[in-house]
C-alpha atoms as an extended CHARMM CRD file, in Angstrom:
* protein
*
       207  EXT
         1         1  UNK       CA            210.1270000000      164.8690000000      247.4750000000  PROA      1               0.0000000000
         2         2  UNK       CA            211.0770000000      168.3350000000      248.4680000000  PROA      2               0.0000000000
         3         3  UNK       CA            214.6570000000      169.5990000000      250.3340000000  PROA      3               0.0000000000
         4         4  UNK       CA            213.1240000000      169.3710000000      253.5340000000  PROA      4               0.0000000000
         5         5  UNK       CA            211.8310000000      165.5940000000      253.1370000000  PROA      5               0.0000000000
         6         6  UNK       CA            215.0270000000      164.7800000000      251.4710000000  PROA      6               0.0000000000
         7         7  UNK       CA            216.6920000000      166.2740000000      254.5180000000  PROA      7               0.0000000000
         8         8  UNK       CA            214.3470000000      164.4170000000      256.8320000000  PROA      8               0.0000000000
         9         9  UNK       CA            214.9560000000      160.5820000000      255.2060000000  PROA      9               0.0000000000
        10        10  UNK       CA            218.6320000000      161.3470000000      254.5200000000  PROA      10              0.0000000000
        11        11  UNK       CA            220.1460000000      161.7130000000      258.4280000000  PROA      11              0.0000000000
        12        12  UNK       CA            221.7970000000      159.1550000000      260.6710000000  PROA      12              0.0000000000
        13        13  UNK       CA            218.6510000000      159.5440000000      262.9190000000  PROA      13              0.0000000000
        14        14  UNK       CA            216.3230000000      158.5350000000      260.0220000000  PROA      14              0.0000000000
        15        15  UNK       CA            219.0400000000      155.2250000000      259.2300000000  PROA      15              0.0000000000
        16        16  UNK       CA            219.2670000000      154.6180000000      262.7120000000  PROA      16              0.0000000000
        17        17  UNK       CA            215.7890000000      153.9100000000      262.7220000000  PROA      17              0.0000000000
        18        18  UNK       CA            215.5680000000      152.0830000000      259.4400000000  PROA      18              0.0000000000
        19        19  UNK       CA            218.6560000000      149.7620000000      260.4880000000  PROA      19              0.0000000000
        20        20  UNK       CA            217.5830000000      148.8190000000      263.5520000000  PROA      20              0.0000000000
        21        21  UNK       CA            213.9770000000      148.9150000000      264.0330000000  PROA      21              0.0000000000
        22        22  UNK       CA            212.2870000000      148.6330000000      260.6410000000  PROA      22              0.0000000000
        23        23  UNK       CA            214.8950000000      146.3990000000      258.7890000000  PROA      23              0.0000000000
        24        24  UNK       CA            214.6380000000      143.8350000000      261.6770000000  PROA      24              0.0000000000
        25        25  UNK       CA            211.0880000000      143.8590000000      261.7830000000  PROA      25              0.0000000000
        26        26  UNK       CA            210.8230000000      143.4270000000      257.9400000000  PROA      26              0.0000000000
        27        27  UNK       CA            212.6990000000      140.6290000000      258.0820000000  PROA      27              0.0000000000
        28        28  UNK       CA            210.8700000000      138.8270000000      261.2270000000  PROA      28              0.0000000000
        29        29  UNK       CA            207.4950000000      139.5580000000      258.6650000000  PROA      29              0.0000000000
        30        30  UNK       CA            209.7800000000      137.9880000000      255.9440000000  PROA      30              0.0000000000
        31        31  UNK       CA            211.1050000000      135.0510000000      258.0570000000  PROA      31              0.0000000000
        32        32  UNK       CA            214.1950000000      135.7410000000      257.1490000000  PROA      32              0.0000000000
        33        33  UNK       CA            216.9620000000      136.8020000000      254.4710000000  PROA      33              0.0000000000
        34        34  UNK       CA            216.3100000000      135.8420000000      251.0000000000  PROA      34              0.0000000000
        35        35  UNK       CA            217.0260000000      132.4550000000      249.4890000000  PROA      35              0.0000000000
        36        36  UNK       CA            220.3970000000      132.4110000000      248.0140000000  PROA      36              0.0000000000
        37        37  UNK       CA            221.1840000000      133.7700000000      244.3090000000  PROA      37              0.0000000000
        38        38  UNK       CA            218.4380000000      136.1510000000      245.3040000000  PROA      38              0.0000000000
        39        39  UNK       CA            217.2140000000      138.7090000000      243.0500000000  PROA      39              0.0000000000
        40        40  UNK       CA            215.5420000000      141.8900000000      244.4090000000  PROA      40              0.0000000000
        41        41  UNK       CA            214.2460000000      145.0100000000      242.7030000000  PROA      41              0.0000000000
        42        42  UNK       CA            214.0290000000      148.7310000000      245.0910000000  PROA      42              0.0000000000
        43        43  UNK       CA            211.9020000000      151.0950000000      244.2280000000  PROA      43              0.0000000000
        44        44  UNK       CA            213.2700000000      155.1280000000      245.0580000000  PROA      44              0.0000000000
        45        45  UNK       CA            216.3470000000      153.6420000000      245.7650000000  PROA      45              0.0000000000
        46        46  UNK       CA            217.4230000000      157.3680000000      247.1950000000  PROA      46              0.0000000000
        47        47  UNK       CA            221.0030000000      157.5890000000      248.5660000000  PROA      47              0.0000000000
        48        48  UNK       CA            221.2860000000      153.7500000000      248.8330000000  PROA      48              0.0000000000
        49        49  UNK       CA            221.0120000000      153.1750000000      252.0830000000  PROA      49              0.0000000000
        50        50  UNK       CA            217.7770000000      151.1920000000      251.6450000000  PROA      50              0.0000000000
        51        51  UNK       CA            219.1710000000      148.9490000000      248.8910000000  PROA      51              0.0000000000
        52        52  UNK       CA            222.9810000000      148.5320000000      251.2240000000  PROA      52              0.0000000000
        53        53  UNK       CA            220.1230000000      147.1170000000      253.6460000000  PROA      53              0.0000000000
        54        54  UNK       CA            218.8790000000      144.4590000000      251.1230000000  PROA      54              0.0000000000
        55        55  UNK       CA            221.7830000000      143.5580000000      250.0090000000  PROA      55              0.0000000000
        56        56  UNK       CA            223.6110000000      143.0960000000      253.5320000000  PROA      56              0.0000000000
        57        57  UNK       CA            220.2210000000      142.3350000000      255.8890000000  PROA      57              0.0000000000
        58        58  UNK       CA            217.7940000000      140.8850000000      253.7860000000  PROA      58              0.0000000000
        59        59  UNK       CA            221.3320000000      139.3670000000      251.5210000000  PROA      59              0.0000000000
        60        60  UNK       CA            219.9880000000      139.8380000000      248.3690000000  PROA      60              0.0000000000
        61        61  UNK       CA            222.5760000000      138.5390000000      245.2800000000  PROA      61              0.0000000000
        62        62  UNK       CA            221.1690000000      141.5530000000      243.2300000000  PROA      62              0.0000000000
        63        63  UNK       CA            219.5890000000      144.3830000000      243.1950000000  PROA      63              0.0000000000
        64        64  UNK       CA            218.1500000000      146.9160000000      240.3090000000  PROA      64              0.0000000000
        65        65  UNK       CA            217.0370000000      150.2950000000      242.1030000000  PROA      65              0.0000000000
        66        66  UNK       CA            215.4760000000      153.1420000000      240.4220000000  PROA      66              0.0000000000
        67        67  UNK       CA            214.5780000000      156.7520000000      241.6780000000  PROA      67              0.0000000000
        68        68  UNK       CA            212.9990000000      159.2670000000      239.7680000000  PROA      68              0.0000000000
        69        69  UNK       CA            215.9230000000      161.7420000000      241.0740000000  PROA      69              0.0000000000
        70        70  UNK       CA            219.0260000000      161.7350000000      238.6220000000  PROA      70              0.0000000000
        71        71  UNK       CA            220.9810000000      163.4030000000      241.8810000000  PROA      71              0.0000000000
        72        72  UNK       CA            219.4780000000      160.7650000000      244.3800000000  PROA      72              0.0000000000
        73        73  UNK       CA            220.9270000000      157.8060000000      241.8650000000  PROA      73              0.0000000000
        74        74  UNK       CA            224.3010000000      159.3560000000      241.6220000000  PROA      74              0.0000000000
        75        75  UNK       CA            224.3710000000      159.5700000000      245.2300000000  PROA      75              0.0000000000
        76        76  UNK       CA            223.6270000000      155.8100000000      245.7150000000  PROA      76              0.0000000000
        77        77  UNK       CA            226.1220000000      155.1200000000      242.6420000000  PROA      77              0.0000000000
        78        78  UNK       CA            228.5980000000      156.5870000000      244.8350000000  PROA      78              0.0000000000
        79        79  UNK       CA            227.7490000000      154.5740000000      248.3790000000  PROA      79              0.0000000000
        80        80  UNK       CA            227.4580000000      151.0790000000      246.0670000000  PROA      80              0.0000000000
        81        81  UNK       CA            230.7490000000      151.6010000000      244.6890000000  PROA      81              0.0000000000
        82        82  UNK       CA            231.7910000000      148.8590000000      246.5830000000  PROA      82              0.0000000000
        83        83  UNK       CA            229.6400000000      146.0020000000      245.5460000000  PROA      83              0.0000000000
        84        84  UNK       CA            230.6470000000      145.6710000000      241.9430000000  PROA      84              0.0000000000
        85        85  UNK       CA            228.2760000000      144.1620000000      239.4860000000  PROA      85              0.0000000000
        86        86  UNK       CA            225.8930000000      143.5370000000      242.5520000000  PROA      86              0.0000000000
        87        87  UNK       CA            223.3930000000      146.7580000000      241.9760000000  PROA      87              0.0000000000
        88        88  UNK       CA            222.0420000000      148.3040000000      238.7670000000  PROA      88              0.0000000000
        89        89  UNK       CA            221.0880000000      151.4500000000      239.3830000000  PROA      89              0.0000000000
        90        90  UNK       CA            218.5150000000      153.4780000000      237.2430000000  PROA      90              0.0000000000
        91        91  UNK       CA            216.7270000000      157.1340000000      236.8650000000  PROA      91              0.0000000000
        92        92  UNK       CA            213.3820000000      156.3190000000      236.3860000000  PROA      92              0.0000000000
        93        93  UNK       CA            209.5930000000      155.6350000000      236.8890000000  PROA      93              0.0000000000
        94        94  UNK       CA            208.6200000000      152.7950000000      239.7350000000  PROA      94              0.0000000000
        95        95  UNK       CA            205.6270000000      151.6120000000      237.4020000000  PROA      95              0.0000000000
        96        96  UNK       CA            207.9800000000      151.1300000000      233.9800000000  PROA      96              0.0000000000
        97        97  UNK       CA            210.2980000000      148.6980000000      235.5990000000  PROA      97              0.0000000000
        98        98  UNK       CA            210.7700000000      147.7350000000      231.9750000000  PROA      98              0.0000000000
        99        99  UNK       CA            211.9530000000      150.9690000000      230.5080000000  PROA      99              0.0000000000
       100       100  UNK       CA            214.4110000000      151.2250000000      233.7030000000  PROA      100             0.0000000000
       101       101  UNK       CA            215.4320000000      147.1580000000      233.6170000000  PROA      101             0.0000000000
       102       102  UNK       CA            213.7550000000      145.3360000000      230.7380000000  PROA      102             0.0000000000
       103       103  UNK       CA            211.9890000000      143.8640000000      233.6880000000  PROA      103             0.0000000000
       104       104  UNK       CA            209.5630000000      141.1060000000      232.1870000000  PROA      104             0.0000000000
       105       105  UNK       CA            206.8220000000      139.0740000000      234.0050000000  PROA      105             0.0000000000
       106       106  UNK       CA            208.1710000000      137.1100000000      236.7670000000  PROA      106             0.0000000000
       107       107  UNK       CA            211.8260000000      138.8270000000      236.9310000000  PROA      107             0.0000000000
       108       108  UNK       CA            212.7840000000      139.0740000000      240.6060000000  PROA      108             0.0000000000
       109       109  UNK       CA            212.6980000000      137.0710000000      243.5530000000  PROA      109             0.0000000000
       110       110  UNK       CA            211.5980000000      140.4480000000      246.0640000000  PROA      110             0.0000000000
       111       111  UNK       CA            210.6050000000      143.6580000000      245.8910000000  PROA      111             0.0000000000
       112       112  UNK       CA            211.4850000000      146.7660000000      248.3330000000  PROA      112             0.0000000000
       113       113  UNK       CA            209.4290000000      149.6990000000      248.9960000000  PROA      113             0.0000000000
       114       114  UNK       CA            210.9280000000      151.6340000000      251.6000000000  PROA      114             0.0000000000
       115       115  UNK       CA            208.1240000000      154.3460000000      251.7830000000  PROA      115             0.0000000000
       116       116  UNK       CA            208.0780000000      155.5940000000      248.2110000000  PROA      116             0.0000000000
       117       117  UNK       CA            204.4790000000      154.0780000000      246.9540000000  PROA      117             0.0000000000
       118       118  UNK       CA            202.9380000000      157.4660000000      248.8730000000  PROA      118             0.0000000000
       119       119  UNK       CA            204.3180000000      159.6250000000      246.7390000000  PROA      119             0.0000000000
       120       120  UNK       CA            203.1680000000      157.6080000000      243.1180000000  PROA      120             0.0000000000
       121       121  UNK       CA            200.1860000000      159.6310000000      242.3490000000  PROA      121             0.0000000000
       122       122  UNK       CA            198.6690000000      156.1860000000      240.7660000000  PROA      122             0.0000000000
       123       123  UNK       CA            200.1010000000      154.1950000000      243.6030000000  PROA      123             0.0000000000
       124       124  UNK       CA            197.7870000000      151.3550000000      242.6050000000  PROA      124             0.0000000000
       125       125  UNK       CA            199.7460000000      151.4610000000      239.2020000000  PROA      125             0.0000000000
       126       126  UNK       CA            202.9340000000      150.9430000000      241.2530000000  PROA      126             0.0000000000
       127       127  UNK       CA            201.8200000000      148.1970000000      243.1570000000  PROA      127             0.0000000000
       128       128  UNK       CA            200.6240000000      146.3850000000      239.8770000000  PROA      128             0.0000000000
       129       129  UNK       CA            204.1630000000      146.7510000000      238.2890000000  PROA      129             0.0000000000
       130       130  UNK       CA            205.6030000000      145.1000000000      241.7670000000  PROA      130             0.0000000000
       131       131  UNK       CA            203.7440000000      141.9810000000      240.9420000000  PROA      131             0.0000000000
       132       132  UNK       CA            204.0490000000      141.9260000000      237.6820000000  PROA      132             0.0000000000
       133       133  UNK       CA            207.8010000000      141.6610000000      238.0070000000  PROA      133             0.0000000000
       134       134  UNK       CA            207.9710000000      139.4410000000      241.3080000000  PROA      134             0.0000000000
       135       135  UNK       CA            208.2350000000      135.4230000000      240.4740000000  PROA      135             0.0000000000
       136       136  UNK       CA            205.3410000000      133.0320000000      241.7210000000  PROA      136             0.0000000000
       137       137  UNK       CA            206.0180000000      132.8570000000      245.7030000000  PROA      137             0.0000000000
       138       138  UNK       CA            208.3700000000      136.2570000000      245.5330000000  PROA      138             0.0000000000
       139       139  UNK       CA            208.2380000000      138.8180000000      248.4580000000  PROA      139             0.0000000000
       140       140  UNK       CA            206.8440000000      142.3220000000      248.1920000000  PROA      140             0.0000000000
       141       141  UNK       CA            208.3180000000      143.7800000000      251.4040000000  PROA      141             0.0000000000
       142       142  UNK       CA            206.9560000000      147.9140000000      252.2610000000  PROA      142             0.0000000000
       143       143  UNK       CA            207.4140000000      150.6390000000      255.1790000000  PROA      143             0.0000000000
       144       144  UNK       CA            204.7880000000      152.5960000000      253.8810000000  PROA      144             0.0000000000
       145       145  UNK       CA            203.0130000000      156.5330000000      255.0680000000  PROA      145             0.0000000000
       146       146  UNK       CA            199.6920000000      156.5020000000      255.5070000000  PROA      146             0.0000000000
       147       147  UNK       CA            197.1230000000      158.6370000000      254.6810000000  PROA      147             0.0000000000
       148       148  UNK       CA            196.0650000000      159.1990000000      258.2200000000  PROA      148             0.0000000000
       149       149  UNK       CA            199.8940000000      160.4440000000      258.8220000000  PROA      149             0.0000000000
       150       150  UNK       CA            199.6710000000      162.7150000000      255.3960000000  PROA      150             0.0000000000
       151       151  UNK       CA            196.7830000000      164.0990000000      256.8560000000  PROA      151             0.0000000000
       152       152  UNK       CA            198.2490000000      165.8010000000      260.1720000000  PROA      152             0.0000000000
       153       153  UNK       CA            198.9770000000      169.4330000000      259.5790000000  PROA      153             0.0000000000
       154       154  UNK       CA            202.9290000000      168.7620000000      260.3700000000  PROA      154             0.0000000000
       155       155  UNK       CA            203.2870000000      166.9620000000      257.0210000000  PROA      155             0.0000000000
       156       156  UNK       CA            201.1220000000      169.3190000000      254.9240000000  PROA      156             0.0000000000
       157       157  UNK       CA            203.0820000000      172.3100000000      256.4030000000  PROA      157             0.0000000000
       158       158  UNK       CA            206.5410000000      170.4730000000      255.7120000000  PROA      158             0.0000000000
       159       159  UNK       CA            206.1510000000      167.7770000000      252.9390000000  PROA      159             0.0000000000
       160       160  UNK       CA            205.0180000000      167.5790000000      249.5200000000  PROA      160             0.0000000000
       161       161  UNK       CA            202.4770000000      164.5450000000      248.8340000000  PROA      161             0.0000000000
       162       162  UNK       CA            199.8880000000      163.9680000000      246.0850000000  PROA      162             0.0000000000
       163       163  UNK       CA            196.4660000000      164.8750000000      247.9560000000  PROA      163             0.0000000000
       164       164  UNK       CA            193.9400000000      162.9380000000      246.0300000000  PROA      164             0.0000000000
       165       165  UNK       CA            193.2980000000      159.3500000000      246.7190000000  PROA      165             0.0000000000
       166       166  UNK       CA            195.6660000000      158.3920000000      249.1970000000  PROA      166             0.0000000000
       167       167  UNK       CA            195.7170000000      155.4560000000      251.1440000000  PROA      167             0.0000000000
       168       168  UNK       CA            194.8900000000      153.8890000000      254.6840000000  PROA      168             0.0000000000
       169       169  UNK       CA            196.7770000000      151.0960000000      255.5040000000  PROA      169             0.0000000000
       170       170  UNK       CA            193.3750000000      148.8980000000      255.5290000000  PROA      170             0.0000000000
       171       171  UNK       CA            192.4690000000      150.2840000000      251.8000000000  PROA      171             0.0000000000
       172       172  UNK       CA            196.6850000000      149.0430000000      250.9500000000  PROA      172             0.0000000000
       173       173  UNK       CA            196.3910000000      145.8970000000      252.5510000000  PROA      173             0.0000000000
       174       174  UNK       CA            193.1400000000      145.6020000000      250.5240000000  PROA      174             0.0000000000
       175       175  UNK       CA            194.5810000000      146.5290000000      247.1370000000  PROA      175             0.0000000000
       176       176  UNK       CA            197.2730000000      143.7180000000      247.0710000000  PROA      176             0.0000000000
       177       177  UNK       CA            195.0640000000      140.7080000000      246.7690000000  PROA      177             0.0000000000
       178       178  UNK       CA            193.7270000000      142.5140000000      243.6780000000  PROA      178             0.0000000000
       179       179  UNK       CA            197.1030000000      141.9010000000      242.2670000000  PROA      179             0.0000000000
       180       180  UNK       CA            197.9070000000      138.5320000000      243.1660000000  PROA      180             0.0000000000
       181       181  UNK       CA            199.6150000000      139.2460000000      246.4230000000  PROA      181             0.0000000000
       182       182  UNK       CA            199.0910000000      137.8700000000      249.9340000000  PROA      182             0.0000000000
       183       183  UNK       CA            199.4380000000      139.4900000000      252.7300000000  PROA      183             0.0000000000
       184       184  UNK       CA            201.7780000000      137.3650000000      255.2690000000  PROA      184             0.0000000000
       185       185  UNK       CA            202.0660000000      139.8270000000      257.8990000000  PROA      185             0.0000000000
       186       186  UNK       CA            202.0020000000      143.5130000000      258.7180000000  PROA      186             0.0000000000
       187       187  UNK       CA            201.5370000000      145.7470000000      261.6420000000  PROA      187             0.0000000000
       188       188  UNK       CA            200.6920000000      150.0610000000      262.0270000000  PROA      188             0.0000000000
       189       189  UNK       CA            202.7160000000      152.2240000000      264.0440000000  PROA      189             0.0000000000
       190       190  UNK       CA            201.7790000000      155.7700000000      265.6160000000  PROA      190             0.0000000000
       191       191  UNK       CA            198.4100000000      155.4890000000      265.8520000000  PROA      191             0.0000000000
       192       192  UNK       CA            198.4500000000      154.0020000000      262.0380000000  PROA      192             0.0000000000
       193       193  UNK       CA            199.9550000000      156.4710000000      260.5050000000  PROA      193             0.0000000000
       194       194  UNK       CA            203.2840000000      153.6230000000      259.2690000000  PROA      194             0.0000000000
       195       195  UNK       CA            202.3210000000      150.4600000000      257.6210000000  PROA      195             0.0000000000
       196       196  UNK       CA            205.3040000000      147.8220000000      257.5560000000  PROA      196             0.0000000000
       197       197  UNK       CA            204.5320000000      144.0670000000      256.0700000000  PROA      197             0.0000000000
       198       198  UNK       CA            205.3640000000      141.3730000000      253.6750000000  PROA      198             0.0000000000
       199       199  UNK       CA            203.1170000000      140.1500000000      250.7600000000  PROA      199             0.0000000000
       200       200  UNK       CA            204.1300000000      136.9100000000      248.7020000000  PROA      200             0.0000000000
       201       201  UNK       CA            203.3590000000      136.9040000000      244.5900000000  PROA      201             0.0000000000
       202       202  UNK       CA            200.5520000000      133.6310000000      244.5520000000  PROA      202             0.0000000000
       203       203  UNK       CA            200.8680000000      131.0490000000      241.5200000000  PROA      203             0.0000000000
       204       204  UNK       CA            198.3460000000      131.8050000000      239.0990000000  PROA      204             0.0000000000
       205       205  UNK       CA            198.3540000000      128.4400000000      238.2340000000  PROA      205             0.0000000000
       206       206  UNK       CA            197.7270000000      126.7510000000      241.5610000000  PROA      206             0.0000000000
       207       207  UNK       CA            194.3730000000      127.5680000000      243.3640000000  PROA      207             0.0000000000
């Protein structure tokens, strides 16, 4: 993520948005907060502001978050220094969740990606790791940027994104069966260019 993206996701214009448009709509998709004692994993936590979201919106008991940015991770240390053994926070790679957490099979109850699979350039890696660490019947819940939005010449000019194999939000909606996870809602904005929706982990052991 270059200065002028960081710039771009880190404003009160951009958190306006998040808080009250995409965070309620996320949770309609969801059907609500989390159960209690809740468990959540973020990944490119950023600032914080995202995982302050889960753990006040979507009221989350816990949450790990991990950014690859040592300075984005210190930032959200700072805004979390109020919740006290409530976040974990960790420099790191979204598809090691074990290196960052010791995250084994089944560890959380949800998982957060507030836009960050786009820039993974083996996003299908990250969205393997998500349900690998979500319980049977745990929530994957994404805001994600399309390929048809990284293609518009405004992006190119002003963001940095990996250019091969990016996705449409048909061809991520299609990926997450391949990992176990079922779609229970989602919707496009701007002509498809944002993807928002929920996915639940299925029970290997039911069918």
């Amino acid at each position: 993520m270059n200065r002028i993206e960081k710039a771009a996701v880190n404003n009160p214009v951009r958190r306006a948005l998040q808080r009250f448009y995409e965070v309620p709509a996320l949770l309609g998709l969801a059907g609500g907060p989390l159960p209690p004692g809740s468990r959540a994993v973020e990944i490119g936590c950023g600032s914080g502001y995202g995982t302050r979201m889960i753990l006040d919106r979507f009221r989350a008991a816990r949450v790990d978050a991990i950014d690859l940015d040592e300075t984005m991770v210190a930032k959200a240390r700072y805004r979390l220094a109020d919740r006290p053994g409530r976040v974990r926070l960790a420099a790191g790679d979204a598809t090691d969740l074990k290196s960052a957490f010791g995250a084994e099979d089944g560890s959380y109850d949800a998982a957060f990606d507030f836009a960050i699979i786009h820039h993974i350039p083996d996003w299908r890696s990250a969205v393997a790791e998500i349900a690998r660490v979500l319980k049977p019947g745990g929530m994957f819940v994404f805001d994600e940027v399309t390929s048809h939005a990284l293609a518009r010449p405004s992006y190119q000019k002003l963001f940095v994104h990996p250019t091969r194999d990016r996705f449409s939000a048909q061809e991520f909606l299609a990926e997450l069966p391949h990992h176990g996870l079922a779609v229970r809602g989602a919707f496009t904005k701007i002509q498809g260019d944002y993807l928002l929706g929920v996915a639940v982990k299925q029970d290997p052991d039911r069918g």
